[in-house]
C-alpha positions, 0 to 999 in steps of 0.5 A: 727534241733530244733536250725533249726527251732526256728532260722526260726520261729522267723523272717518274712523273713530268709535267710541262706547264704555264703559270698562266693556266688555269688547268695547268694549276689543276693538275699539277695540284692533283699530283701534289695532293695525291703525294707526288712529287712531279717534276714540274716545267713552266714554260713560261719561265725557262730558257728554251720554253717556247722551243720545248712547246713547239717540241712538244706541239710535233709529239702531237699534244694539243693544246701544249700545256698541261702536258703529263708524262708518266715513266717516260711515256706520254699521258696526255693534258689534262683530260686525259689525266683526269679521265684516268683519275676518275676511271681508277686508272692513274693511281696504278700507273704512278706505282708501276713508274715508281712516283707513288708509294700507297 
């Protein structure tokens, strides 16, 4: 868990997924686009993957991919990212972490 948390807290904007995903796909494409440059996790691929996702499964996140933390705090999957896209939310709050500059 503390691998979990320093792995979090050293980029504005963390997003832990799967090749395999198809949302995952999603969202790391709309941060892409929107000019972010998250720092992106595939825990399909890395050492220690499955350990982080169950880490992650005790933060409560469920399903465990895609999961977006924004200056350190815990987003959400992808509904609730793209909740706050659509409601005008997300923008603001990738400014105040300093992952966007508009």
């Amino acid at each position: 868990m503390a691998s979990l948390q320093k792995m979090i807290s050293e980029k504005s904007v963390v997003i832990f997924s799967k090749n395999s995903c198809c949302m995952s796909h999603t969202i790391k494409t709309l941060f892409l686009d929107m000019g972010v440059n998250p720092t992106i996790y595939e825990l399909d691929e890395i050492n220690r993957g499955k350990e982080i996702e169950q880490a992650l499964a005790q933060l409560g996140c469920t399903p465990t991919v895609p999961v977006v933390f924004i200056g350190g705090q815990l987003v959400g999957g992808a509904n609730q990212v793209m909740s706050l896209h659509l409601n005008c939310s997300l923008v603001p709050m990738l400014k105040r972490a300093g992952a966007l500059w508009l």
